[in-house]
N, C-alpha and C positions, 0 to 999 in steps of 0.2 A: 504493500500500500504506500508505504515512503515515496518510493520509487515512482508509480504511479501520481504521486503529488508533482514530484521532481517532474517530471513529463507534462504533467500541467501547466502548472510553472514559462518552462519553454515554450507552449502553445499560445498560451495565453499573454506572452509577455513579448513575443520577438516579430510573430506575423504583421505586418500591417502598421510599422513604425513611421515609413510615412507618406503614408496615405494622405495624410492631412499635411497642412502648411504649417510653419511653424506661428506659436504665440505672436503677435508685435510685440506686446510688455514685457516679457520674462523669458523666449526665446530668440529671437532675432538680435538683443546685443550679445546674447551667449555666441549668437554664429556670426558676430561682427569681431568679438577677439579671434574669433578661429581664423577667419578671414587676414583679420591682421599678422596673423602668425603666419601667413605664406606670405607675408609682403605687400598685400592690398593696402593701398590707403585708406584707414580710419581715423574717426574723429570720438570725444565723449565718450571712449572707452573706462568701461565700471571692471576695477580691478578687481582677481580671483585667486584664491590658491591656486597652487602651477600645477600638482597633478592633473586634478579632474579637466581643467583644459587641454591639457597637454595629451588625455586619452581622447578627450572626443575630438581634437586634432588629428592625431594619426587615425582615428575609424570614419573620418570625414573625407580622410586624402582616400586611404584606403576601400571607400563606397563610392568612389568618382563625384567628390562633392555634393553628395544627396542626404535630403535632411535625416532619413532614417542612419546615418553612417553619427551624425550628431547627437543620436537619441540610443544608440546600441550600447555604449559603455554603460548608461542606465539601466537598460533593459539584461544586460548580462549582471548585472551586479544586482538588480532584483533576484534574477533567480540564484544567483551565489547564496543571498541573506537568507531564500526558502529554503538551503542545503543546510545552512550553520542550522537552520533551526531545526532541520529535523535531526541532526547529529547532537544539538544540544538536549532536545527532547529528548533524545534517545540514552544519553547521559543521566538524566534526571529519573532512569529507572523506568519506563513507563512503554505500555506493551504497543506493539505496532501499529494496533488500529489508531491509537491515543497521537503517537507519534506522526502520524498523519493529518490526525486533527487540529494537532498544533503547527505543522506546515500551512494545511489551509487558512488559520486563521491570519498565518502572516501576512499571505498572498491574496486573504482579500481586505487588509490594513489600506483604506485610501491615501495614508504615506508610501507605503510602497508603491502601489499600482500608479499614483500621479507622478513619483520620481521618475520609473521605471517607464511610463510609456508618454515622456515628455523628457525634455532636456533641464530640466527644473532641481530644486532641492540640490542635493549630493548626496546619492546613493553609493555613490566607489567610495567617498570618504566613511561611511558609514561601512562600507564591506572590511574595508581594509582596519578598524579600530574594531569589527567585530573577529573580524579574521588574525588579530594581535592578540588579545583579550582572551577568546577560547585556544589559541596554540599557544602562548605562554603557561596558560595554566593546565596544558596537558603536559606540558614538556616539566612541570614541576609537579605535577599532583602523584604523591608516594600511594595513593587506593589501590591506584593498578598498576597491573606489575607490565614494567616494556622495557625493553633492549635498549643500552646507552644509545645506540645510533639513532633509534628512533627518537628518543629524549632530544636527543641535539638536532636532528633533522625540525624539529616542532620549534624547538627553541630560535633557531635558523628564520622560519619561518614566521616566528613570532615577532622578531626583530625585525624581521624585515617588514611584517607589516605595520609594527609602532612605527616606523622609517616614513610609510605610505602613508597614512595615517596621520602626521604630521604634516606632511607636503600638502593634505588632502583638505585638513580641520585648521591645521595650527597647533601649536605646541601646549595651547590651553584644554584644546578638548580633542588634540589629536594625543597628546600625548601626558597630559597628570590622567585626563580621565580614564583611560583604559589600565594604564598602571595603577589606580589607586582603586580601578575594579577587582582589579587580582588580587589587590592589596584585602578589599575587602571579601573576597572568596572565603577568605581563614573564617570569619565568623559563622559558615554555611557549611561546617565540615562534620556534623556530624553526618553518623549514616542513613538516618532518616530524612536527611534534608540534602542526599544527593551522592555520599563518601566523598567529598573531598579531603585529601590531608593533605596539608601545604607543608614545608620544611620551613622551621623559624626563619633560616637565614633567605628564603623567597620573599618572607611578607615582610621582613625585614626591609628587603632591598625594593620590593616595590612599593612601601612608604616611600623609602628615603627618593629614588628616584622622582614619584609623582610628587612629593613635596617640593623637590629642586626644580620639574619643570612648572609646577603652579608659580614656585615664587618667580622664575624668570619670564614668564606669562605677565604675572602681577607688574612686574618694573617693567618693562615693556610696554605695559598700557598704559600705567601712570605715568610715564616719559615720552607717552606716543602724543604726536602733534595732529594734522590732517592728515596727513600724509600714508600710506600703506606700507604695512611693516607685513614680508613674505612669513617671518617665520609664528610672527600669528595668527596671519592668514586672515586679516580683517583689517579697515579701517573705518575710522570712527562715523557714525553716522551723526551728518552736521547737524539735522533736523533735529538731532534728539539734541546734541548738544545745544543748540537755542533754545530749545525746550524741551527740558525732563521729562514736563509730565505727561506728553504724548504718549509715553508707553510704560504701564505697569507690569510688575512684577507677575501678576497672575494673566498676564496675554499671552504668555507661552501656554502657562495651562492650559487657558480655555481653547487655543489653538491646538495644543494637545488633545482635547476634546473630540475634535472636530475630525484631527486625523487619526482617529481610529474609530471610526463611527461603524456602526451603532454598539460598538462593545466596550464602551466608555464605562459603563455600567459594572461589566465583567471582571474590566482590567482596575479597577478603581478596587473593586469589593478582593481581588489578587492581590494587590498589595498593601492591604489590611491584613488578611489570611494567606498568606502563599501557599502553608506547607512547603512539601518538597519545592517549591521555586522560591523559596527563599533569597537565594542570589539571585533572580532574577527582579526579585522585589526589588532590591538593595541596589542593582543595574538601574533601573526603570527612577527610582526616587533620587539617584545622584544624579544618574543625566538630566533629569528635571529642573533640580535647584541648580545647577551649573549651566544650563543652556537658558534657563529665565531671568538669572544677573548677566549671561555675558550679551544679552540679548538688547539688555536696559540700555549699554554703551554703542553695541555694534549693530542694532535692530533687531529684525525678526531672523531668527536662523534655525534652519532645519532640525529637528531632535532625533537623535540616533538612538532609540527604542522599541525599532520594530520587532527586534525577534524579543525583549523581555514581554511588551505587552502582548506578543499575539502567547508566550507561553505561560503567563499569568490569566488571560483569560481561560488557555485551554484550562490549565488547575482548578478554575473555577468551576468550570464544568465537570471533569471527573468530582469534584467535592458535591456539585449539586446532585450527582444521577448516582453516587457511591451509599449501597444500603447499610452501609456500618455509620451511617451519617446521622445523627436524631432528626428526626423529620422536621421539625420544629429551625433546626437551622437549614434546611433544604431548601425551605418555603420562604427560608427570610432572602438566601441567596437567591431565589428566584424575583423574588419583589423587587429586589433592590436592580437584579438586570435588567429587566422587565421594565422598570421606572428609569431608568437609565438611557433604554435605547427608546423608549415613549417623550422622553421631553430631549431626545438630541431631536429623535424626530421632528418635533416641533417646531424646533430651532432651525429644519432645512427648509421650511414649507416657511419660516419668515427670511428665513438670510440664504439661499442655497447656493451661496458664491462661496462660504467658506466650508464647504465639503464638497462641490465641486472642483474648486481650486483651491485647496489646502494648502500649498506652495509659492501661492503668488496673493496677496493681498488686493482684491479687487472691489472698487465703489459700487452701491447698485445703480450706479448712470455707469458702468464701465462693465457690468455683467448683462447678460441676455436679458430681457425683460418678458414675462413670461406670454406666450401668445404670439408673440411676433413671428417664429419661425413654425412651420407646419410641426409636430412630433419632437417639440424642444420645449419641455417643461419640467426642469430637475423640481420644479416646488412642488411639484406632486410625486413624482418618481422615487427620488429621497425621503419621503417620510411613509409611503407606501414601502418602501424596502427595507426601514426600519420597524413597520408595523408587522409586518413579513419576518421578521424577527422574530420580537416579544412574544409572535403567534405559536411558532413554531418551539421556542422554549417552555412554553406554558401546554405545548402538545405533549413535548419531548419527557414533560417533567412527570406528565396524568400517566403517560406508557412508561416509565422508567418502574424498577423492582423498588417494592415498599422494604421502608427501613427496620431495622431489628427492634425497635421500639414501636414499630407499628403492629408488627407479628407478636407481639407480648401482649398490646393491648386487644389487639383481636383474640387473642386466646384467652385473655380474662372478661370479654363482654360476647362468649362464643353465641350466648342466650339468644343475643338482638335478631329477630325474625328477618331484618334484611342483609344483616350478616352473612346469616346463613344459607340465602338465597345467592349471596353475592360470593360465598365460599363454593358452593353447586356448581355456580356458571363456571366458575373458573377453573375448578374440577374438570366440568365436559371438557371446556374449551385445550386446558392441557393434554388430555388424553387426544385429541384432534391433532394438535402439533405436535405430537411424541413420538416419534416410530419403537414399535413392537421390541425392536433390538436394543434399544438405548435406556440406560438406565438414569439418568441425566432428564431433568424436567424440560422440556420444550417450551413449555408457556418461560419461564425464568431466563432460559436463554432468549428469548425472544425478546423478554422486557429488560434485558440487559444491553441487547444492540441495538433496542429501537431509538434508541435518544441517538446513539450515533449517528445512527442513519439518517434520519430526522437533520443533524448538527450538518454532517456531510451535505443535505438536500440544499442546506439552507443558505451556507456558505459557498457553495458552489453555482449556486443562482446572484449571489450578490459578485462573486468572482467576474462571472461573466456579464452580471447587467451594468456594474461601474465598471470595470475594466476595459468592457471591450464597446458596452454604446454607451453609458453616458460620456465617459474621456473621449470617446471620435467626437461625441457631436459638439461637446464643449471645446476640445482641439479645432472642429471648421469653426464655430464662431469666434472665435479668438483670433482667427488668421484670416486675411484676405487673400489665400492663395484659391479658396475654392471659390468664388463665382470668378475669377481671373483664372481659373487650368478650366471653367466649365465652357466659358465664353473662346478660348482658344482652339478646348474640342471641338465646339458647334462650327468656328471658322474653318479645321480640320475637315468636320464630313462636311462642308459646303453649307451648311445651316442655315450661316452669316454673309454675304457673299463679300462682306468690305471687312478687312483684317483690321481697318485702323477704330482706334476704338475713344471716343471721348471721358476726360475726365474731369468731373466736374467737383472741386473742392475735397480732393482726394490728397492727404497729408500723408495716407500710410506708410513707415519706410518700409514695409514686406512689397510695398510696387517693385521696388528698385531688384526683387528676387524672384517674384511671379507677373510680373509684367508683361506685356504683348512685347516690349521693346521698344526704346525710344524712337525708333522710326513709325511705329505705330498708335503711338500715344500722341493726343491731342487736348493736352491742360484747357480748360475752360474755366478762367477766373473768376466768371460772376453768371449774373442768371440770364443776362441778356445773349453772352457769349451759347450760353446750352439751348436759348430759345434756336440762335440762328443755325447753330448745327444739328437741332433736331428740325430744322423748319423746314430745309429742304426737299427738294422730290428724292431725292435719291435715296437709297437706305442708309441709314444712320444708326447706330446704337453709342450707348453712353454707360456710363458706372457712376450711381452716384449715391447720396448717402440716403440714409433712408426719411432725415428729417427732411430733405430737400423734395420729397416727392410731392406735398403739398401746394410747395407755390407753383413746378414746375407744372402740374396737373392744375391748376388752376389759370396758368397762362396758355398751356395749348388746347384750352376749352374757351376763353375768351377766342383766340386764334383761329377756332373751329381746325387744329390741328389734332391727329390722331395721338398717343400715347401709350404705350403698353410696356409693362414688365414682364420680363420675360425670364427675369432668377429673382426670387424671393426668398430663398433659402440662407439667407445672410443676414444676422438680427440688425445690420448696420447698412450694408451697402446691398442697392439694387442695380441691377441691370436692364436698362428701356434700352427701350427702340421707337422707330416713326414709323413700324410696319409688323407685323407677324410673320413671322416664318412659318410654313407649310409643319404641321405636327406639331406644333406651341402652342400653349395657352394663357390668357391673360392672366398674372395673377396681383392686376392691379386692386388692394383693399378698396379704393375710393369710391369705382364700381359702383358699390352698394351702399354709398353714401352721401353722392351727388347724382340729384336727375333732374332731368328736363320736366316733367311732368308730377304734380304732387302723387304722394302715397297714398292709398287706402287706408286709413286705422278704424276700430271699432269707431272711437268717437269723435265728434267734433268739437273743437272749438276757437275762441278767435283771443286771442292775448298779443298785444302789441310792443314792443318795444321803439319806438321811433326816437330815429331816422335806421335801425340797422333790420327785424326782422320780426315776424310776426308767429306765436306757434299754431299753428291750424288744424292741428288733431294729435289724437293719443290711446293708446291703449297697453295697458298691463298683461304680460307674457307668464301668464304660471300661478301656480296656486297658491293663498298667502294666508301662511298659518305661520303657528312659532316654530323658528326654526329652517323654514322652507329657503328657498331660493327664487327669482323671481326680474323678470325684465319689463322693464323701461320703454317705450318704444314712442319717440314723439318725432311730429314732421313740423319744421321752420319755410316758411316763406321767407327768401332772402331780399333784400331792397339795397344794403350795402354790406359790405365787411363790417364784423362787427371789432373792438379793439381788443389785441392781442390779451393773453389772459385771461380772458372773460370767462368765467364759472356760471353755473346755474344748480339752485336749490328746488328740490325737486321732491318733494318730502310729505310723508302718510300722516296725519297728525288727526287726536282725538284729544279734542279738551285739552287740557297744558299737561299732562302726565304721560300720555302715551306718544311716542314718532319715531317713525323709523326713514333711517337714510337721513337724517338730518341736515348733516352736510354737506356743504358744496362740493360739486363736481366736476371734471373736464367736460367741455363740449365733446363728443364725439369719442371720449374717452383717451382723445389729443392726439389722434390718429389724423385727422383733418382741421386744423386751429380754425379759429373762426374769421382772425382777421385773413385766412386766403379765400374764404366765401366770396361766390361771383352774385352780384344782382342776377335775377330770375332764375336762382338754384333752388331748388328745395332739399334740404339738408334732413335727411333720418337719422334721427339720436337715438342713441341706446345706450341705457342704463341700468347693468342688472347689480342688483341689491340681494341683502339675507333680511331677514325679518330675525329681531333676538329674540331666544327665548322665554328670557324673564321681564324684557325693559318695558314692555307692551301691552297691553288690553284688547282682548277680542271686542270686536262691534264694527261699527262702521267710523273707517277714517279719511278725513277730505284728504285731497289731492293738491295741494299749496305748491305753486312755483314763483321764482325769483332768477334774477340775473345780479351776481355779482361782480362787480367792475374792478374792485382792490380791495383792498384787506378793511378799508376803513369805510367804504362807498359801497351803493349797490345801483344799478340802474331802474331810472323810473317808469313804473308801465303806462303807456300811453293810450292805447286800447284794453279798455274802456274808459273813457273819459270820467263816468261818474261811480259811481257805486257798484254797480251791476251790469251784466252784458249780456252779450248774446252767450248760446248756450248754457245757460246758467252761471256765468262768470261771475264770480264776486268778489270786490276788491276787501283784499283785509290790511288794516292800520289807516293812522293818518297821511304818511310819508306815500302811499299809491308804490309802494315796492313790492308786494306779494299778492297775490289772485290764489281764489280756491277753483279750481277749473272741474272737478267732479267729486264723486266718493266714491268706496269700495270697501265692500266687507272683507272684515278681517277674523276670522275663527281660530279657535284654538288648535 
């Protein structure tokens, strides 16, 4: 089964490297140093430690400068760290199937998988301090018995990896940390907590040493200027330096949180109780407090704890499904994981930029925005995978063999009528999985491996749903290589019939890598520029951002010029044309937003805002109870653009205690702004709302709308001039700023 992980591992980890374009934020200056290193002119290069450049350097030269040759030293040093761990597991006593399970929980650790199939983090530096660490302390540990040569060969190896390691971290946490691991190995030596025995003069020496390279660490930082010092392998970051308090002490944790999702819970409640992973505890809690101070001075930096937390969670799990366990603490380790991977969940479904990209700190104006792309929605994906989870733990736990204090208590209350109904079934049921030859209960072995199996289902679906599509599809939006290699195919099979291609306010440096080629690229600096090169007869197509769709759709509808997109699969940049190609289809949003002709809704009515637009009907989409879900659907008569920013209040309200949607909201949900509204459009709004559960009262509640202008103003309704109107309009307050425009019942 190891072996079988191991296999995994390579499948999952090396296929399809680059498929995708790289990052602009956190890949593309990585392949600007590499760049530089053969001699290319660069500029604003962000210094690195020299290993890990220096490896995706030569497997860069070595894959004929192709991005996957810049992402493969990651992706090999992912599966190295899934080998330490099944070798360390396997150290830790613990029988094969288990040993496997704590390979898988490595490999689906979203530190690993975002290192490993991106050019991000430092995963070699993390191989090479785990690969010091574990052959140091093989080449000293007296438990087992081996051959001088092999002693020295380990020891060889050990050193050389503190060496890499250095080169890799820095002398702070390339080289006190992993020495002052071994150091601490001595406290983990009895036999119950793994055999280790260390020789005094080992732990001796790996004090002495980690203490010499922490303090030459320490004078190094406290004597370090701006400037980059190799052999710490960092320079200071100025931001923090102007201001401390940007970044707390506890941002590594919760970022630690984040990269090990959803078994926060697991690994937390592991290094409380390790048992046998004791040292791994003791791993897990010093890389923590060492990489959260040195984080304070040098920013956010990677944490190298992927194999202690994926082998403290598995210990958790042997402790939860182990029948020598009092039930009573079975149940508390289930709660606690359980509640662990239910409020990470939580936490993906409001922020899903920091467990999609665990490695790169991103804004939510700088991450996907959810809807924009067809089958790109991590805020629901990520806490569905985490519910997928807690689910399957709480299966794993009802199937797992009851504990020796449960079979005590059942034999003292054998009385209870459903006991003994429940003793029966489970009687037949084991005579059903026994075979005739076996003297060994079948039902027991079965409720022994069903939690594995279960763990193995569960883990192995998260392996391959974040591993292999969520990181593709957050890898294309992140990068502009894919509608720029999508648009170069179409020119390929003839699609496109013109190669050169318009850009219109296109800043990204990944042009200068997936670009048509400066002989084909046609910069277009303002909107008059894109009108005149889509305005021609000839076929045209552009690249442009996605905010810029509005006005540009708004000037080739004045124009009675055509428009169509024709890649939409980019949360940022679209690709139009002035024409369709044979087999494409429109997938302009605006479409179904702007028409010639009003809409149909259930209802009528007439509210004015003058001089900008009037609303002329409305009807509510869904059913509105507590809890429910439920849409919006209004149609604007436009007269002018109305001014940038404008919101509208749009809100259910009974008597002053009960409203739902209160708030103001986007026009159009800011897909279509209002100041690009053309006179004689008619604009369909939609806005879907939740109804709370508890904030509300069933009965009937008016239908109140409003136009807010700024934060401090709102616009005045013009129609109806007096008190009342047509379709039953009613103006409510003195100021003529909100109209009751109908009702709707509202039930529980």
């Amino acid at each position: 089964m190891p072996i079988a992980v191991l296999l995994g591992a390579v499948v999952v980890l090396l296929p399809g490297l680059g498929a995708t374009g790289l990052w602009t934020q956190g890949e593309l200056p990585i392949l600007d140093r590499t760049l530089a290193a053969f001699g290319e002119p660069r500029s604003n290069l962000v210094r690195s430690p020299w290993l890990p450049d220096q490896l995706r350097t030569w497997a860069y030269a070595a894959a004929g400068r192709s991005d996957w040759g810049l992402r493969l030293p990651g992706a090999l040093a992912g599966v190295g760290l899934v080998a330490l761990a099944l070798a360390t597991a396997r150290r830790l006593g613990w029988s094969p199937a288990w040993v496997a399970l704590a390979g898988c929980f490595t490999l689906a650790m979203p530190l690993l998988l975002a290192s490993s199939r991106t050019a991000l983090g430092n995963p070699t530096g993390e191989l090479w301090l785990c690969v010091a660490t574990l052959a140091l302390l093989a080449a000293c540990d007296r438990g087992r018995e081996r051959e001088r040569i092999t002693r020295g060969v380990l020891g060889v190896v050990g050193v050389a990896g503190l060496a890499a390691a250095v080169a890799s971290l820095g002398i702070v946490l390339g080289g006190c940390l992993p020495l002052g691991l071994v150091a601490l190995a001595d406290v983990a030596r009895e036999p119950e907590h793994g055999g280790l025995r260390l020789p005094r003069w080992a732990v001796i020496g790996a004090w002495t040493t980690s203490a010499a390279a922490g303090f030459v660490g320490l004078w190094l930082a406290w004597n370090q200027g701006e400037g980059y010092i190799p052999l710490l392998g960092a320079a200071k970051d100025l931001e923090l330096l102007e201001e401390p308090t940007r970044r707390g002490f506890t941002d590594t944790l919760e970022s630690f949180g984040y990269q090990v999702f959803p078994f926060t819970g697991l690994v937390v409640l592991g290094l409380l109780g390790p048992g046998r992973a004791r040292w791994p505890a003791l791993w897990l809690g010093v890389a923590l407090v060492a990489t959260s101070v040195w984080s304070l001075t040098y920013g956010p930096t990677p944490i190298p704890v992927t194999i202690p937390a994926a082998l403290l969670a598995t210990a958790m799990c042997k402790r939860m499904f182990d029948s020598h366990e009092p039930i009573a603490a079975r149940r508390l380790l289930l709660f606690c994981a359980v509640l662990g991977a239910l409020v990470l969940g939580k936490d993906a479904g409001r922020l899903p930029q920091h467990i999609a990209s665990p490695l790169l700190e991103l804004s939510d104006l700088e991450f996907p925005a959810a809807g924009l792309v067809p089958g790109f929605d991590p805020a629901e994906s990520l806490p569905r995978m985490a519910k997928r989870f807690a689910a399957l733990l709480i299966l794993a736990h009802v199937l797992a063999a009851p504990s020796v204090d449960q079979l005590r208590w059942r034999k003292r209350h054998a009385q209870l009528w459903w006991l003994r109904r429940f003793s029966r079934l489970t009687t037949v049921f084991d005579r059903l999985v026994t075979r005739g030859h076996e003297r060994d209960s079948g039902l027991a072995r079965a409720r022994e491996l069903a939690p594995l199996a279960l763990l193995f289902v569960v883990l192995t679906q998260q392996i391959w749903t974040y591993g292999r599509t969520t990181l593709t599809q957050v890898n294309e939006q992140l990068s502009i290589a894919g509608p720029l290699q999508r648009f170069a195919a179409a020119v390929e099979r003839g699609e496109l019939p013109e190669p050169q291609l318009g850009l219109h306010r296109i800043r990204d440096p990944g042009l200068e890598y997936y670009g048509p080629g400066t002989e084909h690229e046609v910069f277009l600096t303002n909107r008059g520029d894109l009108d005149r090169w889509l305005g021609v007869d000839s076929p045209r197509t552009a690249l442009i951002r996605r905010a810029d769709l509005p006005p540009a759709f708004s000037s080739a509808r004045t124009g009675g010029r055509p428009l169509y997109v024709l890649d939409n699969l980019h949360h940022e940049y679209l690709l139009v044309a002035n024409f369709l190609p044979e087999g494409y289809e429109d997938h302009n949003p605006l479409h179904g937003i702007a028409f010639d002709e009003p809409v149909t809704l259930a209802n009528e009515t007439l509210v004015g805002w003058d001089p900008y637009v009037e609303l002329i009907a409305w009807e509510i989409d869904g059913e509105l109870h507590r809890g429910s879900s439920a849409t919006l659907h209004m149609v604007f008569r436009v007269k002018r653009p109305m001014p940038a920013g404008t919101k509208m209040y749009a809100r259910l309200q009974k008597g002053k205690v009960s409203r739902v949607a209160a708030a103001p909201h986007e026009l159009t949900g800011g897909v279509f702004p209002p100041n690009y509204w053309r006179a004689g459009d008619y604009i369909h709004h939609r806005f879907e709302f939740e109804v709370p559960w508890l904030e509300v009262l069933p009965g009937e509640h008016e239908l109140i709308v409003g136009m807010r202008r700024s934060e401090k103003s709102n616009l005045k309704i013009s129609t109806p001039e007096d008190k009342t109107g047509e379709f039953g309009v009613t103006i409510r307050g003195k100021k003529h700023e909100f109209a009751t425009i109908g009702a709707v019942e509202l039930a529980w």
